[in-house]
LOSE-465804 format. One record per atom (N, C-alpha, C): x, z, y; atom name. Coordinates in steps of 0.001 Angstrom, whole numbers. Layout:
BEGIN
FIMI      east        up     north   atomo
FIMI         X         Z         Y      CA
...
END
This chain:
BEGIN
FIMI      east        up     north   atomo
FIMI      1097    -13645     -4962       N
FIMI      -297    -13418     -4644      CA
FIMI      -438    -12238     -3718       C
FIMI     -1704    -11995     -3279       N
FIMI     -1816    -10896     -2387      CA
FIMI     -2810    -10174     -2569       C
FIMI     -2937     -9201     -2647       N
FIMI     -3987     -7480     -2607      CA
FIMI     -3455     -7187     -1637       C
FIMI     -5250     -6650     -1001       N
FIMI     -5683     -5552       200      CA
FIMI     -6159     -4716       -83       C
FIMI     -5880     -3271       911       N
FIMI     -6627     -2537       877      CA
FIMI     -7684     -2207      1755       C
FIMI     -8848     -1943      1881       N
FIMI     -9808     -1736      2744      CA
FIMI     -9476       409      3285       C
FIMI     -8715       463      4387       N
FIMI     -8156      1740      3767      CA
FIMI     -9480      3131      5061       C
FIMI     -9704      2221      6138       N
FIMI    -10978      2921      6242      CA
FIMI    -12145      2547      6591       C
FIMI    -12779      2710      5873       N
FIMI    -14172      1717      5289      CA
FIMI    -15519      2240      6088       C
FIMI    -15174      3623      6711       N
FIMI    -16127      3818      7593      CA
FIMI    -16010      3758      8936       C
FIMI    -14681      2951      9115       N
FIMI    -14371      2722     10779      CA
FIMI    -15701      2050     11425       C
FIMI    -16266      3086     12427       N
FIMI    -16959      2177     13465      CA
FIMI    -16750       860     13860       C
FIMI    -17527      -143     14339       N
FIMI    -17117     -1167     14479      CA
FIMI    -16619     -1395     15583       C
FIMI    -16623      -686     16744       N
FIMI    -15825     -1049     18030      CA
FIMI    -14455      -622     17764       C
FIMI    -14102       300     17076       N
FIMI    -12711       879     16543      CA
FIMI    -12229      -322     15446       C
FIMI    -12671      -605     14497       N
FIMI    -12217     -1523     13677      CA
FIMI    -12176     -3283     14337       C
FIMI    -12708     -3022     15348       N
FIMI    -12613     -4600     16451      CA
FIMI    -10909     -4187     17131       C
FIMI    -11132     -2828     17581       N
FIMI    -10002     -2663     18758      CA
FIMI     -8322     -2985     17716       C
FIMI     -8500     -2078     16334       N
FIMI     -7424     -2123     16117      CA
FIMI     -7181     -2596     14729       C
FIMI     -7728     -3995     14909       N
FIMI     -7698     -4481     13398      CA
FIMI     -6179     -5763     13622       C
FIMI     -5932     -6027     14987       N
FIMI     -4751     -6929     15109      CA
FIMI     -3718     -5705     15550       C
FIMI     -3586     -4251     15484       N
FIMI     -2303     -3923     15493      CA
FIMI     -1455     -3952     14464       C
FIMI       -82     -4195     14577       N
FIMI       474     -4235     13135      CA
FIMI       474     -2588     12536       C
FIMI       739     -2439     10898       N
FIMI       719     -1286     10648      CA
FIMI      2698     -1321     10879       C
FIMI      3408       155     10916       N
FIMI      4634        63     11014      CA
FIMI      4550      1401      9819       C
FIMI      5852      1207      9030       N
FIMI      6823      2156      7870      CA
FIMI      7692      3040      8632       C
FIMI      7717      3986      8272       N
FIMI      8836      4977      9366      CA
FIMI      9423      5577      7740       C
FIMI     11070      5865      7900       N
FIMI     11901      6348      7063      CA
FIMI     11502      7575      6850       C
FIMI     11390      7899      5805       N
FIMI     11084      9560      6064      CA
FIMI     12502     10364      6239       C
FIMI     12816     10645      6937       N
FIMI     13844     11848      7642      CA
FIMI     13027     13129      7504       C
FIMI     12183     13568      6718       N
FIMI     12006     14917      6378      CA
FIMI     10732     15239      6970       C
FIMI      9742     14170      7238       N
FIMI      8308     14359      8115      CA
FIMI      7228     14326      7255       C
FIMI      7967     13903      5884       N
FIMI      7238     13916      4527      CA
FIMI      8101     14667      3132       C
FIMI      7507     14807      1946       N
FIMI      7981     15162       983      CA
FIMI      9565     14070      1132       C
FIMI     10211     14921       162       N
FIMI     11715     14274       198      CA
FIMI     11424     12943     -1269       C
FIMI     10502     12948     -1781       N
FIMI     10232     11988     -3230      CA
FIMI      9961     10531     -2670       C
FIMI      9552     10664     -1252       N
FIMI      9209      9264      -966      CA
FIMI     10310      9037       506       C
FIMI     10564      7565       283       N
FIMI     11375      6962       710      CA
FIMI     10458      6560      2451       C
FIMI      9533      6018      2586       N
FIMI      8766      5504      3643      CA
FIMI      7261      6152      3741       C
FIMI      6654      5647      5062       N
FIMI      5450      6620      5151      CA
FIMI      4823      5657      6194       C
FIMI      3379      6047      6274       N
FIMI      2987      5089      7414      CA
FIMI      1274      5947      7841       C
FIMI       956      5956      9040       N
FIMI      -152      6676      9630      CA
FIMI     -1105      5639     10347       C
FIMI     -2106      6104      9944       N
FIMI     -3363      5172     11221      CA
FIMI     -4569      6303     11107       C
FIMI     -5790      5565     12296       N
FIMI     -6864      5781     12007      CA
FIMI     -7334      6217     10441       C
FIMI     -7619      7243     10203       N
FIMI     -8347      7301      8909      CA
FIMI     -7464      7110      8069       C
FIMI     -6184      6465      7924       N
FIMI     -5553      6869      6666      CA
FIMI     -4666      7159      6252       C
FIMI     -3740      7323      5317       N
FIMI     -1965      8054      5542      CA
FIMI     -1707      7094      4335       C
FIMI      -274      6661      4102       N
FIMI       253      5892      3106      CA
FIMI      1620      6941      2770       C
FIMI      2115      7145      1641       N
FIMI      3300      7705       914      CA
FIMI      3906      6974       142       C
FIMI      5234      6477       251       N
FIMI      5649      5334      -433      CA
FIMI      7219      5581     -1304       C
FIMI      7549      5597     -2443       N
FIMI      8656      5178     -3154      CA
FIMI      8625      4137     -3604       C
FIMI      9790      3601     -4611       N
FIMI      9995      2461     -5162      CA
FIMI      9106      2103     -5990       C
FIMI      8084      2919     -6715       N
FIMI      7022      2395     -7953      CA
FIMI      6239      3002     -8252       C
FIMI      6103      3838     -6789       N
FIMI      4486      4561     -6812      CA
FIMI      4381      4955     -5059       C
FIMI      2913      4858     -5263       N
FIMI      2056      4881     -3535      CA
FIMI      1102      6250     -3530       C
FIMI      1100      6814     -2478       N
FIMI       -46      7842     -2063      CA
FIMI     -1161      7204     -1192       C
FIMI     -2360      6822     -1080       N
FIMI     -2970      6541      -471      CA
FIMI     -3701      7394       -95       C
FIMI     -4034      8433      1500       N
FIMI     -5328      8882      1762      CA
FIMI     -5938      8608      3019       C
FIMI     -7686      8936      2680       N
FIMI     -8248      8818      3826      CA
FIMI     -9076      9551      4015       C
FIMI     -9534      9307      5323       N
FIMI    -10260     10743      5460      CA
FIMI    -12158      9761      6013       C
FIMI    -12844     10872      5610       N
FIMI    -13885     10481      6375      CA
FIMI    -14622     10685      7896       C
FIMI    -15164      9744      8830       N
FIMI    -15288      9776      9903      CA
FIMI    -15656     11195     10731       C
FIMI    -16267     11726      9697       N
FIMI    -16300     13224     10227      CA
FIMI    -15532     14354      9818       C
FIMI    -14266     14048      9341       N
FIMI    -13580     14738      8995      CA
FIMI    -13985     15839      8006       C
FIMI    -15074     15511      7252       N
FIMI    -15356     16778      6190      CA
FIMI    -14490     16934      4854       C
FIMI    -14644     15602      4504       N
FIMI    -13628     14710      3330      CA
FIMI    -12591     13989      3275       C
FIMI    -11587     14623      2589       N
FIMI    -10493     13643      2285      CA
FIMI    -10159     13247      1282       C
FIMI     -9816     12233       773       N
FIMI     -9766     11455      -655      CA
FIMI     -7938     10943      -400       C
FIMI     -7474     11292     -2033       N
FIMI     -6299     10965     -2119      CA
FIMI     -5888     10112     -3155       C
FIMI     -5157      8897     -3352       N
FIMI     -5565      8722     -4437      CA
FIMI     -4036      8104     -5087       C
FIMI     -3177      8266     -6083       N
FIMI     -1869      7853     -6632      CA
FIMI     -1813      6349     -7105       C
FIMI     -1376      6159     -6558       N
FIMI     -1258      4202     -7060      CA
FIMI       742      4209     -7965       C
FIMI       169      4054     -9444       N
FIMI      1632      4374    -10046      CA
FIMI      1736      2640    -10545       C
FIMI      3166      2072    -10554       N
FIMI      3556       711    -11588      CA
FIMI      4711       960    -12288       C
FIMI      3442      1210    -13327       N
FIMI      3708      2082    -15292      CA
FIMI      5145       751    -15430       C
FIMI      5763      1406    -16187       N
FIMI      6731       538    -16476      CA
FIMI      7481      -692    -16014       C
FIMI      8056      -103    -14517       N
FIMI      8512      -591    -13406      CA
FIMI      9855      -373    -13527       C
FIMI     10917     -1044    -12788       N
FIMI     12286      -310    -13126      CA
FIMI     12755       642    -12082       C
FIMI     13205      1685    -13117       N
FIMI     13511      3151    -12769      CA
FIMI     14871      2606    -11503       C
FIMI     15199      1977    -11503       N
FIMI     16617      1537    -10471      CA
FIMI     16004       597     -9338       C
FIMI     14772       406     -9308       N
FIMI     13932      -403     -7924      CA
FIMI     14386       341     -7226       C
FIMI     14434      -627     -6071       N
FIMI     14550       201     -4394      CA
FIMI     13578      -300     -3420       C
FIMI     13329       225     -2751       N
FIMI     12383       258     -1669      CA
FIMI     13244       372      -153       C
FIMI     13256      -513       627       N
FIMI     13567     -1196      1586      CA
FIMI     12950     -1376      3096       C
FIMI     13108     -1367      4411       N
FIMI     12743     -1344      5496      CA
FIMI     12931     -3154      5285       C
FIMI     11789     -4341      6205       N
FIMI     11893     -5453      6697      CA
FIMI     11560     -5506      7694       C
FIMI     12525     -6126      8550       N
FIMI     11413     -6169     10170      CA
FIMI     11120     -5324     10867       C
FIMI     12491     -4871     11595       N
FIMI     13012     -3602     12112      CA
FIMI     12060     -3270     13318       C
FIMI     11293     -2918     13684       N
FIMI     10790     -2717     15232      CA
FIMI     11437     -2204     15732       C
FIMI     12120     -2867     17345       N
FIMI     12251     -2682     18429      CA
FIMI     12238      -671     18788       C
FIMI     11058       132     18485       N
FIMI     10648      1726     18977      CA
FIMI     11228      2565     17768       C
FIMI     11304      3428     17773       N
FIMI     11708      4420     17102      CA
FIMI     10821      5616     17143       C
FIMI     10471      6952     16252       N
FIMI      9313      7588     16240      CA
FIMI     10007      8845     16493       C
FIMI      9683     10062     16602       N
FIMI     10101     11312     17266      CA
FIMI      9429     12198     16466       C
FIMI      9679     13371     16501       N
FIMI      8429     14140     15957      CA
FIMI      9357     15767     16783       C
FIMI      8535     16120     17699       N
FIMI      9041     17639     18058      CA
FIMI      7700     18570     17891       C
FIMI      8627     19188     16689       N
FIMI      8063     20444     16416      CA
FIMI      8570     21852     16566       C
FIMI      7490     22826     17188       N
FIMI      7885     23742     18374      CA
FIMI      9367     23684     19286       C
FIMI      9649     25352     19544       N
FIMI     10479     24580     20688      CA
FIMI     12162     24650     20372       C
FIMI     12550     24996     18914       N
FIMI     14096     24496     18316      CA
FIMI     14044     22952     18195       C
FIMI     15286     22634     19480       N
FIMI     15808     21179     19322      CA
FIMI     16455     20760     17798       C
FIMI     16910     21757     16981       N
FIMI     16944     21868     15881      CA
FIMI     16160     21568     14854       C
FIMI     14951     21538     15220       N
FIMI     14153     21308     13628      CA
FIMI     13224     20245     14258       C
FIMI     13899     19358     15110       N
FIMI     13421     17996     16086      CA
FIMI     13695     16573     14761       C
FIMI     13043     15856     14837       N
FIMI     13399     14945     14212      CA
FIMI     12864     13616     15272       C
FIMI     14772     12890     15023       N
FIMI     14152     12219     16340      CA
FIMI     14756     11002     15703       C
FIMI     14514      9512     16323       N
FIMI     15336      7982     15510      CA
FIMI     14944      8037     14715       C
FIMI     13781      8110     14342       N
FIMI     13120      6948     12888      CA
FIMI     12792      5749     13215       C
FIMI     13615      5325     12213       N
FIMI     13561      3940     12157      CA
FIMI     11968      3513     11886       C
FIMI     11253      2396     12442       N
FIMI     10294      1591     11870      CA
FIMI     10419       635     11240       C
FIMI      9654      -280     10587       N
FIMI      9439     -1218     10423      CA
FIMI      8258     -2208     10358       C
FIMI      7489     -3112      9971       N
FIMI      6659     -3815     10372      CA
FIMI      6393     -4229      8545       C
FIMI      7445     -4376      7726       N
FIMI      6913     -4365      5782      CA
FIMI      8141     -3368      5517       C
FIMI      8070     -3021      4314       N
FIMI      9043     -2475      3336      CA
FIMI      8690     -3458      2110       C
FIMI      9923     -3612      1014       N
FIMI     10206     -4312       201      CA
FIMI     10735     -3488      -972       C
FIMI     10031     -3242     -2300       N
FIMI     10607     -3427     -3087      CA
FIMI     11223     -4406     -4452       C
FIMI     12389     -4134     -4213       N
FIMI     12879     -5607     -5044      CA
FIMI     13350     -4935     -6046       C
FIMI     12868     -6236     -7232       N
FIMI     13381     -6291     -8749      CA
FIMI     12259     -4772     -9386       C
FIMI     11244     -4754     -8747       N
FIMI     10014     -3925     -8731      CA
FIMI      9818     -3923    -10606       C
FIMI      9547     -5032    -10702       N
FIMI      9722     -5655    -12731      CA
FIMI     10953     -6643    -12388       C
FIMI     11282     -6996    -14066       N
FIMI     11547     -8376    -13898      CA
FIMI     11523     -9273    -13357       C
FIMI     12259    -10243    -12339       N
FIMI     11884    -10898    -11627      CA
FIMI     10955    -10798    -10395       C
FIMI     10385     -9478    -11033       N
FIMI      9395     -8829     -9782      CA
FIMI      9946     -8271     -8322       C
FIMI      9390     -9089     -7037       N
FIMI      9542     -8025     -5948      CA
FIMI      8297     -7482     -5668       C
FIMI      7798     -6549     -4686       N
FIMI      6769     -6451     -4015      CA
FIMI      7044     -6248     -2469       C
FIMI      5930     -6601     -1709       N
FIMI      6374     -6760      -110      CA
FIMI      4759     -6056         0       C
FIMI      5259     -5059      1067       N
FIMI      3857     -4271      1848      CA
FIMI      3961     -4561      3268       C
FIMI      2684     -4810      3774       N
FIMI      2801     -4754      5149      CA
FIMI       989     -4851      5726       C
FIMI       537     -5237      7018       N
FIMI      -560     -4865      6969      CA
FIMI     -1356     -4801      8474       C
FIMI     -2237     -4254      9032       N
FIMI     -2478     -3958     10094      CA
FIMI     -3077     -2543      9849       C
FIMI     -3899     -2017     11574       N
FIMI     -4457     -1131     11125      CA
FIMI     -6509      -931     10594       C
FIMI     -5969     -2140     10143       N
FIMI     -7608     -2294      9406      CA
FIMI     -7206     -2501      8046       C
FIMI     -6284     -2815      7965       N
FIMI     -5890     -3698      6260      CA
FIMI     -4686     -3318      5729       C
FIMI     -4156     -2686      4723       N
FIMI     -3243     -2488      4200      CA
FIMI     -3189     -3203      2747       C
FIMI     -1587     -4722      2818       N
FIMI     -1879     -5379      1967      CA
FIMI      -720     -5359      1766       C
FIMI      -217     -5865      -218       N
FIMI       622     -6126      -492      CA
FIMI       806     -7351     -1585       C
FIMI      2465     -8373     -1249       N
FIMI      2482     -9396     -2476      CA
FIMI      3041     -9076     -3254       C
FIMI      2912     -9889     -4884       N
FIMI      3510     -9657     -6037      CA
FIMI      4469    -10747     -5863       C
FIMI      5778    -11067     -5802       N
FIMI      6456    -12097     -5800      CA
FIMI      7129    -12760     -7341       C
FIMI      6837    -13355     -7733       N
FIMI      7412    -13822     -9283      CA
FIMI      8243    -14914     -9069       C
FIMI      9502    -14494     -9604       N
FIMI     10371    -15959     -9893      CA
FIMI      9989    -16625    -10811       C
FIMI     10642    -17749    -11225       N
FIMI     10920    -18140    -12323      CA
FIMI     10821    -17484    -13568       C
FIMI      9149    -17605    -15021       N
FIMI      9478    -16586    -15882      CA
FIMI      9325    -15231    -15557       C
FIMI      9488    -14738    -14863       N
FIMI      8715    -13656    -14720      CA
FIMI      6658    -13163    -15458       C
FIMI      6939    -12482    -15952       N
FIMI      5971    -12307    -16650      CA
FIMI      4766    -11586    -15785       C
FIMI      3576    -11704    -15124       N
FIMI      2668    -11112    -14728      CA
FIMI      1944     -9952    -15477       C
FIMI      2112    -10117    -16246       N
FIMI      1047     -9652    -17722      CA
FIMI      1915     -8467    -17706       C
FIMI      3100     -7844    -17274       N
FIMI      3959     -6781    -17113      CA
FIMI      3514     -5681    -16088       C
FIMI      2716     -6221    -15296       N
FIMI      2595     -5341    -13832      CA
FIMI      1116     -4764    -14373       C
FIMI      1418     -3090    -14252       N
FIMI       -53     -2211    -14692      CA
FIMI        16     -1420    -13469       C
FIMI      -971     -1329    -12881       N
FIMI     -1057      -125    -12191      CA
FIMI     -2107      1154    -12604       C
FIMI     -1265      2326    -12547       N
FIMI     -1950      3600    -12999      CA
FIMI     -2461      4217    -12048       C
FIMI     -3680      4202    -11589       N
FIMI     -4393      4994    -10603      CA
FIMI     -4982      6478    -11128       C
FIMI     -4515      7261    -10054       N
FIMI     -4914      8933    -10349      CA
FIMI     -5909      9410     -8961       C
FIMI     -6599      9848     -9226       N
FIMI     -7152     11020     -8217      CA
FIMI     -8540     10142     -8022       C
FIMI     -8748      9262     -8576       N
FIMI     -9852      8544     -8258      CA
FIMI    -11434      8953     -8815       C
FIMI    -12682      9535     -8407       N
FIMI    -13678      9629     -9382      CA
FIMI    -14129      8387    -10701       C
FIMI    -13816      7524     -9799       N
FIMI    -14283      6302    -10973      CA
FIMI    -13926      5022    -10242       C
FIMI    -13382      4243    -10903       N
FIMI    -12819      2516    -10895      CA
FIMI    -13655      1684    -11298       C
FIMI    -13800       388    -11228       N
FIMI    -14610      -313    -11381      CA
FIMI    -14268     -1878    -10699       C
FIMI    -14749     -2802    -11072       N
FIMI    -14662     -3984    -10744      CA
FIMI    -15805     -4494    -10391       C
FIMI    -15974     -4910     -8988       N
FIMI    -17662     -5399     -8761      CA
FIMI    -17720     -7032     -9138       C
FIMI    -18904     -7579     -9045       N
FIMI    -19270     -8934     -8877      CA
FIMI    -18562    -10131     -8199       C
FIMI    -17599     -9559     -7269       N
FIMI    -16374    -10640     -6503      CA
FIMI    -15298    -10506     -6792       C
FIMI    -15207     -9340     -7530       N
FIMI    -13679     -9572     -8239      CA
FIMI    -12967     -8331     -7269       C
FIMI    -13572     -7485     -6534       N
FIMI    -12927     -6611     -6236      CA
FIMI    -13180     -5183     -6781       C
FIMI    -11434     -4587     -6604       N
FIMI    -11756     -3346     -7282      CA
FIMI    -11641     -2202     -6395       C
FIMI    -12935     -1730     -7031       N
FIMI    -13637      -540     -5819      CA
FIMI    -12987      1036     -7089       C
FIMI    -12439      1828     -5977       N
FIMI    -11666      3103     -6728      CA
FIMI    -12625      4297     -5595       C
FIMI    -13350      5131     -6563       N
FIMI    -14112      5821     -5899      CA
FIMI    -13648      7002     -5374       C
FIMI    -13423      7286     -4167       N
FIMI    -12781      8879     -3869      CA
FIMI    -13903     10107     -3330       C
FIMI    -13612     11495     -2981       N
FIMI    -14483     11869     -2351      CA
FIMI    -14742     11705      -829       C
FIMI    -13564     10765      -355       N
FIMI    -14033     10723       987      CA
FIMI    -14368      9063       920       C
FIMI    -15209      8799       210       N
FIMI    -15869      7417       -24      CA
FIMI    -14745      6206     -1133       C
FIMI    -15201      5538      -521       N
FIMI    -14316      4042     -1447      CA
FIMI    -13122      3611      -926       C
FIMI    -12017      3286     -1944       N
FIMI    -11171      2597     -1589      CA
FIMI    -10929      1096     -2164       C
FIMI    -10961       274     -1498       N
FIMI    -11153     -1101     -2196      CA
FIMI     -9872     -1879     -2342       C
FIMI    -10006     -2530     -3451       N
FIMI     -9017     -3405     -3263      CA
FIMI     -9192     -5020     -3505       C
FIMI     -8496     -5670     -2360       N
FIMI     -9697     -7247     -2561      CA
FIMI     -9152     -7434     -3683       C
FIMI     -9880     -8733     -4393       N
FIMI     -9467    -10014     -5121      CA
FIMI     -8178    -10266     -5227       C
FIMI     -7355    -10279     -6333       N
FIMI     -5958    -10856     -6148      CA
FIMI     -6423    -12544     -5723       C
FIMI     -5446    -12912     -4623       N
FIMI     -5073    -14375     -4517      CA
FIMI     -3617    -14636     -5168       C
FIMI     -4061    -15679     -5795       N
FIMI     -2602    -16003     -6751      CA
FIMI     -2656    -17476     -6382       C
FIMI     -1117    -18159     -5912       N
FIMI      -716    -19135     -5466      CA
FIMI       604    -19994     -6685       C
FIMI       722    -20703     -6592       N
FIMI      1897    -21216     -7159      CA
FIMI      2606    -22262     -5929       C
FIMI      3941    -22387     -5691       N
FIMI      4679    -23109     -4510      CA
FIMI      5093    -23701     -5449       C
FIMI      5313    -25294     -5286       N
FIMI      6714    -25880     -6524      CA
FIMI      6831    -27424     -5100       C
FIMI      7558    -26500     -4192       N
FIMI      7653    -27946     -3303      CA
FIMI      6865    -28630     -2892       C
FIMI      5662    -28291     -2611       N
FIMI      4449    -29398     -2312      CA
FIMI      3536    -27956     -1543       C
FIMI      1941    -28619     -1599       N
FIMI      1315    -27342      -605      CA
FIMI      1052    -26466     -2471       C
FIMI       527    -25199     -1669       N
FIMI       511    -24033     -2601      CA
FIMI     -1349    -24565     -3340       C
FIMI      -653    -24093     -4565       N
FIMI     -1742    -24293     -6108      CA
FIMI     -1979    -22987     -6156       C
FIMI     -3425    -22818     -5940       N
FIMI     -4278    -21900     -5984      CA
FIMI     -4299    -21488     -7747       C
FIMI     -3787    -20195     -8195       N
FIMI     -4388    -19969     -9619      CA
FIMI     -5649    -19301     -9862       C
FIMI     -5913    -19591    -11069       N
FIMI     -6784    -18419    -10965      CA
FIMI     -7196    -17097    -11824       C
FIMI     -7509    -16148    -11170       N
FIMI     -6748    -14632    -11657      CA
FIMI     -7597    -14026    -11039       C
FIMI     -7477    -12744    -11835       N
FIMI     -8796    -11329    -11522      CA
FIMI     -7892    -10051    -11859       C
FIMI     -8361     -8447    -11792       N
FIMI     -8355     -7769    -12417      CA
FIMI     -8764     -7836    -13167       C
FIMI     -7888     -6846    -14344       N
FIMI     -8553     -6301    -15641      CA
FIMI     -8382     -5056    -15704       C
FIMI     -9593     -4550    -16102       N
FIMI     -9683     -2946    -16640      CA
FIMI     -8971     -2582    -17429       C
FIMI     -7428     -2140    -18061       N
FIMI     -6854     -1754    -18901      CA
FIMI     -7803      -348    -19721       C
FIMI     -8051       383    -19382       N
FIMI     -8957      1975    -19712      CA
FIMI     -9136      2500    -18243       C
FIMI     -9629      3774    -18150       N
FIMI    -10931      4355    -16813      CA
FIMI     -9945      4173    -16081       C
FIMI     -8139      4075    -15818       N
FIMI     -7696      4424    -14998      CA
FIMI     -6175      3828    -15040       C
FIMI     -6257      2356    -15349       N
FIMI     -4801      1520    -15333      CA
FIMI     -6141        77    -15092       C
FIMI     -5100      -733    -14333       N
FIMI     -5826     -2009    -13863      CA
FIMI     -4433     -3351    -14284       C
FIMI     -4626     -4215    -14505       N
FIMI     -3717     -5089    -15362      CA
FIMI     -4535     -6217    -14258       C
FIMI     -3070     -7507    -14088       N
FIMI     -3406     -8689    -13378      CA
FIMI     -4107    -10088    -14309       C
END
């Protein structure tokens, strides 16, 4: 199935026209971020922080007064997941800071998704996205249990589930949304739509 994120919600609309078909890209962190996370990713309005079984999401608001941060954790995930580059892009990213060629960080790798596999049981997850949309799938084999995957959200004022089934996580630099899970089943034929929602576990864990 698939979850989005709506990651900046006050993009103007000529900005959110211009760059809603660029892809988003993952850069390795080589030291341009905390050493705890494995991948990282930048746009308009928002920053992503990524390890194997927990996410940083922030964004900022259009006038830069507010920034909202918010921890996306998956509670009882396996401690031995890895998190993975897919879909190598072609460019590489740079970062020179002042003027020691020494404390240059140059060849980061991109990518276009990162993957973590064996995320749960049977569980992978795949991120990837543009720069309007930051989305990710739950992949289940065979048996794999859904009812396993919790996510623990921190930094949020208040969570909530609206009227369409999406869950709106309130920050101070406005909302962060997350659509509707779409849940599919493949068994050799075209894909069987299931059907599935969030659930409110308590103020601040969300269950599939």
């Amino acid at each position: 199935g698939m979850d989005s994120f709506s990651a900046s919600p006050h993009a103007a609309t000529n900005d959110r026209r211009s760059l809603q078909n660029v892809p988003m890209w993952f850069e390795n962190n080589r030291g341009q971020a905390e050493s705890q996370f494995e991948f990282i990713s930048r746009g308009p309005g928002y920053s992503l922080l990524m390890a194997a079984t927990e996410l940083f999401v922030g964004i900022q608001d259009p006038e830069q007064q507010r920034q909202g941060m918010i921890r996306l954790q998956f509670v009882g995930a396996n401690p031995n997941a890895k998190l993975g580059g897919r879909e190598r892009l072609p460019a590489t990213v740079r970062y020179y800071r002042g003027n020691r060629p020494d404390s240059w960080i140059t060849d980061v790798s991109a990518f276009s998704r990162v993957e973590t596999e064996n995320l749960y049981d049977g569980i992978d997850a795949v991120f990837y996205g543009n720069q309007q949309q930051f989305e990710y799938d739950l992949v289940l084999r065979p048996n794999a249990n859904p009812s396993s995957i919790v996510l623990d959200i921190d930094g949020t004022q208040a969570i909530a589930i609206d009227e369409t089934g999406d869950l709106i996580m309130q920050t101070a630099a406005g909302p962060i949304v997350m659509k509707r899970p779409v849940v599919y089943q493949e068994n050799r034929g075209p894909r069987q739509l299931v059907e599935s929602g969030y659930v409110l576990l308590n103020d601040h864990s969300v269950g599939f």
